[in-house]
N, C-alpha and C positions, 0 to 999 in steps of 0.2 A: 587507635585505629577507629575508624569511621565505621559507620555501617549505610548498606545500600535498601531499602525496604525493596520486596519483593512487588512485580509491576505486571500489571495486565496493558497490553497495546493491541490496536487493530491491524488486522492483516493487508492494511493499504500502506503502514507506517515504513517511512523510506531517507536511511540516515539520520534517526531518528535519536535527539542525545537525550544520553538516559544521564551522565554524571557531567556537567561541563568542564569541573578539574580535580581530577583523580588528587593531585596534591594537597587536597582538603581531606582527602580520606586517610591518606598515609600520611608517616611522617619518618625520614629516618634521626636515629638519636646524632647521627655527628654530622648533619647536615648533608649527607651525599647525595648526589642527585639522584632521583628514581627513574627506572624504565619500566612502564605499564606496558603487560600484555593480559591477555583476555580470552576467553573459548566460553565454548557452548555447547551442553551435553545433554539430549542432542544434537546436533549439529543440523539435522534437517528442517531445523523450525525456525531458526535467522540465521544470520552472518552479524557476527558483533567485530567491531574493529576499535584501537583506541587511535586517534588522529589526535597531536597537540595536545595532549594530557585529556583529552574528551573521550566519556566512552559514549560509541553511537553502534545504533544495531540496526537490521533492516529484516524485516519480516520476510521470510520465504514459504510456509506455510503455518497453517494453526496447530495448534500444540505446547505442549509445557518443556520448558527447558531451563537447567539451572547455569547459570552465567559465573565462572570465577573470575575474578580480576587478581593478577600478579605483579605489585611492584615487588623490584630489585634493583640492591645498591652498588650491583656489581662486585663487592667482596666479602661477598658470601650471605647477607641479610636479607631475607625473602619474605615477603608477609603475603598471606591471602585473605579474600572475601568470598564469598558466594551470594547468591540471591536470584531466587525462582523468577522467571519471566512465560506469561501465558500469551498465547498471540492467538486474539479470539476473531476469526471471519468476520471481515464486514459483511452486517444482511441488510439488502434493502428489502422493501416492500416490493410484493410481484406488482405491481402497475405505481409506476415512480414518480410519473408526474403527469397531471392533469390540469395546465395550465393553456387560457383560452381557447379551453377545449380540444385541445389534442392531447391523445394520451398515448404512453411508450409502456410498451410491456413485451415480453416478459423480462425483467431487472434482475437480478443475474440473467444473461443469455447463453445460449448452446449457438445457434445455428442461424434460427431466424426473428428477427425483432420486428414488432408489428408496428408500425407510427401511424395512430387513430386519429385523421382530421375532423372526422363528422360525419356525419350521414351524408348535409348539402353541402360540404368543403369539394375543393378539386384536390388530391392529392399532387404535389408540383416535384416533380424531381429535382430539382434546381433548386428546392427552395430545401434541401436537406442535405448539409455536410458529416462528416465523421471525419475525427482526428486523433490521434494519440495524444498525451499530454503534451507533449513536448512541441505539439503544434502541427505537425506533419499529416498529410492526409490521406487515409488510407481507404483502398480498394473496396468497394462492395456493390453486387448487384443488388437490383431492384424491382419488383413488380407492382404496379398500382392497381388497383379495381375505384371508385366511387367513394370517394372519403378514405382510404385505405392505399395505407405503404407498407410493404414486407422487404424487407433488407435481409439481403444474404450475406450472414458476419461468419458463415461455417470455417472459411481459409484465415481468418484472424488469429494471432495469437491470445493466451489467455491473459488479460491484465482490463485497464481501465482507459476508456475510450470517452472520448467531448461527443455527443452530436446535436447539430445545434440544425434547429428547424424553425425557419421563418427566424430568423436574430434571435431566438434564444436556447442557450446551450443547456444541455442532459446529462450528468453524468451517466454512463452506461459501463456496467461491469461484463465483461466477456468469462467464460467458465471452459474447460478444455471439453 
């Protein structure tokens, strides 16, 4: 039997295969086919699943959790693994990017996100979308003053949002 090395991942990681085929790790002696199953204790720090002999997990919060994987040959020969998985917060830096001169903070956000055109910029409404990853675009208000946009992200869910200002896009992390 194989072994898994214990694995640090980020808290954005999503389906993320940690073994591509368990059948490399076990083996039964009379050739019977194996059935992998898999948990996680705790249980609140990802979702591990095996799909097609792959084990793949998905980060739901940060924290340490140890992983068993169980093949079975169905009469009666069970083998196990374990192996610790740490799932560490992505951090960005509070002012995330400062690209021709505009700059987006604060990265993690709660409520409101500042978008800094410049002192002699016009902030343009128009000229700033937000999207989920998946493409879709979602709601938020907005206030401008003289170089300065404040986006209301307070009704958003907490995850990872595109905003993309004048054709270039931000990653922005939303926080509950």
């Amino acid at each position: 039997m194989g072994a898994i090395a214990d694995q640090v991942i980020s808290s954005s990681a999503d389906d993320l295969t940690i073994v591509e085929d368990l059948n490399s790790l076990f083996s039964d002696a009379d050739g019977d086919i194996l059935i992998f199953t898999a948990t996680s204790d705790p249980i609140d720090v990802l979702s591990v699943t095996v799909n097609n002999n792959s084990l793949l997990v998905t980060a739901l919060n940060a924290g340490e959790t140890t992983i068993e994987v169980k093949a079975d040959d169905g009469k009666g020969g069970v083998a196990t693994l374990s192996f610790d998985l740490t799932v560490e917060e992505e951090t960005v830096t509070a002012l995330t990017d400062n690209i021709d001169g505009i700059k987006i903070y604060p990265n993690p956000v709660r409520d409101c996100l500042i978008v800094h055109f410049g002192e002699n910029r016009i902030a343009k409404l128009d000229a700033v979308t937000l999207t989920d990853v998946s493409g879709r675009s979602m709601p938020f208000s907005a206030s401008t003053q003289q170089g300065k946009m404040t986006l209301d992200v307070s009704a958003l869910n907490a995850g990872i949002y595109l905003l993309t200002v004048n054709s270039k896009t931000h990653r922005i992390i939303k926080t509950q």
